[in-house]
C-alpha positions in Angstrom: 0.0 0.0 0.0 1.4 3.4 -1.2 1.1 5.8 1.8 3.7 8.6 -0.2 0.7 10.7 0.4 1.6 11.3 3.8 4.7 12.6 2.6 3.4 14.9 0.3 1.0 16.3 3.0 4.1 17.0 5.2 6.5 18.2 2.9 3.7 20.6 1.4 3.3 22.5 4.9 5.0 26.3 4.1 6.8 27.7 6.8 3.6 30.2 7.3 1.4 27.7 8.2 3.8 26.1 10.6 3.8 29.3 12.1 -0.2 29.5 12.1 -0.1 26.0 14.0 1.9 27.5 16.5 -0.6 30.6 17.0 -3.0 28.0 17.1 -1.8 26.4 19.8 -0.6 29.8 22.0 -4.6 30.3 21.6 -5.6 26.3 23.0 -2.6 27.3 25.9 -4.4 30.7 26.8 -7.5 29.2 26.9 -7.0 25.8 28.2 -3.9 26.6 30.8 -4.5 29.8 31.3 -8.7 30.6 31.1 -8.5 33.3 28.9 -11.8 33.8 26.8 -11.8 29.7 26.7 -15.1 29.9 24.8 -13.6 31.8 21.6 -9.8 31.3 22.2 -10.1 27.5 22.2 -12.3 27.6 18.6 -9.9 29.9 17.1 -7.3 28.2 18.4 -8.9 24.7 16.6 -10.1 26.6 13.9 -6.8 28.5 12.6 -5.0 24.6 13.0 -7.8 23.4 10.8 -7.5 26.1 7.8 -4.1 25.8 7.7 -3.5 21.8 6.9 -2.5 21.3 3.5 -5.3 20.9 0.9 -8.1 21.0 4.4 -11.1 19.9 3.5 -12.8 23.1 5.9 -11.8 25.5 3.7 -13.0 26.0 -0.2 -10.6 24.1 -2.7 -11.0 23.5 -6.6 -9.2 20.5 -8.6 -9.7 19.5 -11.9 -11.7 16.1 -11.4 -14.6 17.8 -8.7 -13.9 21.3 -9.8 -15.2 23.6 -6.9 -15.9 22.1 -3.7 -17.2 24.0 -0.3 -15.3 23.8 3.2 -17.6 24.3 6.2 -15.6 26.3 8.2 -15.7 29.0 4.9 -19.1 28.4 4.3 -20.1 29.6 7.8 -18.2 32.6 7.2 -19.6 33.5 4.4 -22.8 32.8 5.4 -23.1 33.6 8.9 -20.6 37.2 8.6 -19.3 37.6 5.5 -23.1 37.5 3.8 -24.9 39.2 6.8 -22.8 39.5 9.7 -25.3 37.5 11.0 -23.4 35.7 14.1 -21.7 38.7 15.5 -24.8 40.6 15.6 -27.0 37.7 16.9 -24.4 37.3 19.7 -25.3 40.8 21.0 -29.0 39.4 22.0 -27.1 36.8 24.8 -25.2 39.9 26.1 -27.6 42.2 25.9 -29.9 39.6 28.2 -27.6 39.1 30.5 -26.9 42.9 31.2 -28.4 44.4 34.1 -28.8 47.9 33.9 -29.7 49.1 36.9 -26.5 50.5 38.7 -26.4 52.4 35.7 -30.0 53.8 35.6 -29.0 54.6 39.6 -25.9 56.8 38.9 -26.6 58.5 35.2 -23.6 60.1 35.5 -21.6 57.2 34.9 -23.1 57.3 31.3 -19.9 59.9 30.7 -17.3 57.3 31.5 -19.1 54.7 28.9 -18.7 57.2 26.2 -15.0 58.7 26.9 -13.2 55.5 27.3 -14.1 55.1 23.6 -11.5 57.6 22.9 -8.8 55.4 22.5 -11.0 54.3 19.2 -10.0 57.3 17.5 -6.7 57.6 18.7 -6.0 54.8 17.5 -7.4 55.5 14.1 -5.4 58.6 13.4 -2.1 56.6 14.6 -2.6 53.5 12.0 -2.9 56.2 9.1 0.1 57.9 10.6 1.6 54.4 10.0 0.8 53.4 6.4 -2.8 52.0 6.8 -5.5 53.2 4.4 -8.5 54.7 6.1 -10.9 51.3 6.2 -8.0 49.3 7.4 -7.3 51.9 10.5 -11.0 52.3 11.0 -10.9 48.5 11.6 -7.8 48.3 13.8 -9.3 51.6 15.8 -12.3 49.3 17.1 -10.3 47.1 18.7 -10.3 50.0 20.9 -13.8 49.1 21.8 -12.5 45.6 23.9 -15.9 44.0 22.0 -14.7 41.2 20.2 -18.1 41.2 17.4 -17.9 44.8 17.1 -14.6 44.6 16.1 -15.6 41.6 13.6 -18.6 43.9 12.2 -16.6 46.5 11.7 -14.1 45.1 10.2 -15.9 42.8 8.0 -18.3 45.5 6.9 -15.5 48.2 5.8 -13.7 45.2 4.0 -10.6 45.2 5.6 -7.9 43.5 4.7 -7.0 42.4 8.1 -10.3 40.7 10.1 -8.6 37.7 11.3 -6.2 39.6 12.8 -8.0 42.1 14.4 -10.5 39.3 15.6 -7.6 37.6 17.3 -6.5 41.0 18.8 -9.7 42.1 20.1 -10.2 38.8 21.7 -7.0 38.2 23.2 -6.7 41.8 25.0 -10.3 41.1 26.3 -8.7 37.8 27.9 -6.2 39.9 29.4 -8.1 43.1 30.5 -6.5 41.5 34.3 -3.4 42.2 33.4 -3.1 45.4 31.0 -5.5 47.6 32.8 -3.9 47.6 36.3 -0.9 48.6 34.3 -2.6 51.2 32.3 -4.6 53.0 35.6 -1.7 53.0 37.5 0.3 55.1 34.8 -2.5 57.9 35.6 -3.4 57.4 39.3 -1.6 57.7 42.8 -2.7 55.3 45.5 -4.4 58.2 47.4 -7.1 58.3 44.6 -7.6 54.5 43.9 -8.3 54.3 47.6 -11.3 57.3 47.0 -14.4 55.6 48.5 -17.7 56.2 47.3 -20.9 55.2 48.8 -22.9 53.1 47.2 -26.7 54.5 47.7 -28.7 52.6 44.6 -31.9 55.4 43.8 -34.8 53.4 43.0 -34.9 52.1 39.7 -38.5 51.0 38.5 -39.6 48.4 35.9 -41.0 50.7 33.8 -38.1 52.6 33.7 -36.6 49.6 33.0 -38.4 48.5 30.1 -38.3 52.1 28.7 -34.4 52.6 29.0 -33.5 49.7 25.8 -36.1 51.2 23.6 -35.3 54.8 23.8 -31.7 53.8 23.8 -32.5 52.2 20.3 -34.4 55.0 19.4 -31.7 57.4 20.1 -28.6 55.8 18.6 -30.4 54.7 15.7 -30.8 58.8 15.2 -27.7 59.4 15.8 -26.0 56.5 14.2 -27.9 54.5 12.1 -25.5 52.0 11.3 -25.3 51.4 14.6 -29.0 49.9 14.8 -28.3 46.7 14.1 -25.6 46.5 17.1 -27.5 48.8 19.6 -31.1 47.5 18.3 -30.1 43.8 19.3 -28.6 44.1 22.6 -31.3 46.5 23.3 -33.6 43.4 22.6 -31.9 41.0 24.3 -32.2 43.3 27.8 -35.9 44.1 26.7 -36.5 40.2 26.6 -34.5 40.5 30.4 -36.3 43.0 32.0 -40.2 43.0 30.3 -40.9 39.9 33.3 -42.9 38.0 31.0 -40.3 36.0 28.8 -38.2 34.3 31.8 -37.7 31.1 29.8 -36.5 33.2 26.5 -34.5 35.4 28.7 -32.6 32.3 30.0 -32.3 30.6 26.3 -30.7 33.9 25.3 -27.8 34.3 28.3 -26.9 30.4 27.7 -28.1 28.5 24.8 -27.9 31.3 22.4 -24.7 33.0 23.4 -23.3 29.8 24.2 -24.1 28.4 20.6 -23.4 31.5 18.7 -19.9 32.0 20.6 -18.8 28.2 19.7 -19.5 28.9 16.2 -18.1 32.4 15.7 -15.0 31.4 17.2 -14.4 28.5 15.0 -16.0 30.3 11.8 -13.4 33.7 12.1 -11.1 31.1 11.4 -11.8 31.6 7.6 -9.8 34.6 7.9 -7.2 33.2 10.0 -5.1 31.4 6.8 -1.4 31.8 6.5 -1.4 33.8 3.7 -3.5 36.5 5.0 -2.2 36.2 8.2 1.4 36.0 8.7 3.2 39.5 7.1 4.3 42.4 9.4 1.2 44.0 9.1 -0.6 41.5 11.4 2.6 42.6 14.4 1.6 46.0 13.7 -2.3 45.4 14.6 -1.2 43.2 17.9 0.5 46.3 19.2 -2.0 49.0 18.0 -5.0 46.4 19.8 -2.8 47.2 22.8 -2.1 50.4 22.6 -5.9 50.7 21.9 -6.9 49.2 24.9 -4.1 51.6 27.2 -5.6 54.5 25.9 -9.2 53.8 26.3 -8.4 53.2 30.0 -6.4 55.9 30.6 -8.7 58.6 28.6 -11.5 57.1 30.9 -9.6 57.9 34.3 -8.0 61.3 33.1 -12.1 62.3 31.8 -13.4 61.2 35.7 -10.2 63.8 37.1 -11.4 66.5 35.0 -15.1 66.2 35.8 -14.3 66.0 39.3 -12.6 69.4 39.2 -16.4 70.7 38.3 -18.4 68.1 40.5 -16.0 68.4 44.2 -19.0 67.9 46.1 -20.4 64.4 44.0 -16.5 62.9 43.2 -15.8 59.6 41.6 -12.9 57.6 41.6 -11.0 58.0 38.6 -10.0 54.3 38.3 -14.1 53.8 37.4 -13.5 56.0 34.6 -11.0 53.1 33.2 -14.0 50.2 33.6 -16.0 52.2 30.6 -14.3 50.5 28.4 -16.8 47.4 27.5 -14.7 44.3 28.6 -17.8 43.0 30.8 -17.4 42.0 33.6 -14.2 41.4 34.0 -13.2 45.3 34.0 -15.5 46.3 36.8 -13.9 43.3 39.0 -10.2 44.9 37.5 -11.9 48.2 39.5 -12.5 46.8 42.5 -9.6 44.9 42.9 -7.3 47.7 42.6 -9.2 49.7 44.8 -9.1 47.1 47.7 -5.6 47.2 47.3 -5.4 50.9 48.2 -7.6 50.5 50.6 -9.2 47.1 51.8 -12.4 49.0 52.7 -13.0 50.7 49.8 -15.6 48.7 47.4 -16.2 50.5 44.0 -17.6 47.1 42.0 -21.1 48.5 41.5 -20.0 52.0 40.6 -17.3 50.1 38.4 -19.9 47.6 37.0 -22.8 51.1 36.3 -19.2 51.9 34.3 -18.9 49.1 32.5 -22.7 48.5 31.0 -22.5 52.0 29.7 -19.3 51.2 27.9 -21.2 48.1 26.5 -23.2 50.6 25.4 -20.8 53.0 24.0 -18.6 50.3 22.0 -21.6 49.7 20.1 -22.6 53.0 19.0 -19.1 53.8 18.5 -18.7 51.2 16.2 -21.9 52.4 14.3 -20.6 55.9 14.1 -17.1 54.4 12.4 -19.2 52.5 10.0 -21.0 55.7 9.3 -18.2 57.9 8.9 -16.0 55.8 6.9 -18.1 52.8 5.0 -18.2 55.4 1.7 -14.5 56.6 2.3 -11.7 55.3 0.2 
């Protein structure tokens, strides 16, 4: 029996893909070893190991006897994102269900924090043209910025970058390690004196009407302002209507497990279309790893230096600047970031609910911001 064919697969593996099997595997060891984002690293992971085999029968391929044949793993994506973005924005109804607004709806104020921890967005944007990317391309490294993994694959698959898997692994990996790049990043812009600022936590009443009101005229609003942000607003808006209306429990529940779980399992494994050697390894790919970071420092360290400046016009109603840093949209794990660091300032102090208020507004915030870089930029060259 004539088992050359082994051979060939071996000796036909380029040096790119050997590195994409190593990526592959960092992502299994993050998520596996280390329980970073298990539930999207570990696809990826799988998934950019799968694409990358010689001749894989997950990916398109053409030959002369069968002519075109169809590889799941690129017939998800360009069903379930390239054709619709169908997955990412489907995702949004599990998170949006398992939001609870009502620390936010208690403290308004917070709202701020959401919106100027986008900043590093922008920053971002203007520093990737500075470095040779065209305008879509920086527009899609810039979301990173938002620390929402489907934003970032909306956005970027919507403009057409050249660059999704990429970004997709970036977004997602500096989500895993909000633990360890945000203490870093708030400490650059605080002293221990402010991270140990208490604030009392007195939760106004928050009714169900108001409740049910706050997704639909948030819809309402950003779809005004943004319309291309409708479709990411709009659907975690309707996942947190179907939350907080009390009479869809059992939908409610379906949404927070079965459907993010599913959709997450899939989206992981399917934005490894984009993951292929070819498209992946060049220098470009190191330059989107750092600017993801340096995305992410920004974002946190606009959001405390924003929280400084409004204390300087607020000194009776202060907050702590390091809950400026959690409006970035990296839920939950920011807000526990928060009150970690302000424990160790001052073991006393607990800032999770004002951190957490924070962090659903910057849920908030990614989203529209991401609608209002699709707006600006979808009909720029």
């Amino acid at each position: 029996m004539d088992f050359s064919f082994l051979v060939d697969g071996i000796l036909s593996i380029t040096w790119q893909q050997a590195v994409m099997y190593v990526v592959g595997a960092v992502l299994i060891y993050l998520a596996i070893e280390k329980g970073f984002e298990p539930s999207l690293l570990m696809p990826m992971g799988f998934g950019a190991i799968l694409v990358n085999l010689p001749l894989s029968g997950v990916i398109n391929q053409y030959s002369e006897a069968l002519g075109e044949t169809a590889g799941i793993i690129d017939w998800l994506f360009e069903i379930g994102i390239e054709a619709s973005e169908a997955m990412p924005i489907l995702l949004f109804i599990g998170i949006g269900a398992m939001i609870d607004f009502g620390p936010l709806l208690s403290n308004p104020k917070l709202f701020l924090c959401g919106a100027a921890a986008q900043a590093g967005i922008f920053l971002t944007i203007i520093i990737a043209v500075l470095l040779g990317f065209d305008l879509k391309d920086a527009a899609s490294i810039g979301i990173i910025g938002a620390a929402d993994g489907p934003t970032s694959i909306l956005v970027s698959q919507t403009l057409g970058s050249n660059y999704i898997g990429a970004i997709a692994v970036a977004a997602y990996s500096y989500m895993a390690l909000v633990p360890i790049i945000q203490p870093f990043a708030i400490k650059l812009v605080t002293t221990k004196k402010e991270r140990a600022m208490r604030m009392p936590y007195k939760p106004q009443g928050v009714t169900r009407r108001m409740r049910i009101l706050f997704p639909i005229i948030v819809s309402i609003i950003a779809g005004l302002v943004a319309p291309s942000s409708v479709a990411l607003v709009g659907f975690l808006m309707f996942g947190n209507l179907i939350r907080e209306c009390g009479v869809l429990e059992s939908l409610s529940k379906t949404a927070q497990n079965d459907l993010a779980n599913l959709i997450t399992l899939l989206l992981g494994i399917t934005i490894a279309s984009s993951m292929k050697a070819d498209q992946f390894v060049q220098p470009a790919t190191i330059m989107i790893m750092c600017l993801g970071l340096v995305a992410f420092v920004l974002d946190s360290m606009v959001g405390v230096i924003f929280v400084k400046i409004l204390n300087i016009f607020t000194p009776h109603n202060k907050i702590n600047p390091m809950v400026g840093a959690a409006g970035i949209s990296a839920f939950p794990m920011s807000s526990r970031v928060i009150e970690k660091l302000g424990q160790e300032a001052d073991p006393q102090n607990h800032l999770l609910m004002h951190a957490a208020a924070a962090n659903v507004s910057g849920q908030i915030a990614s989203v529209v911001a991401g609608g209002v870089v699709l707006q600006f930029f979808a009909n720029m060259g």
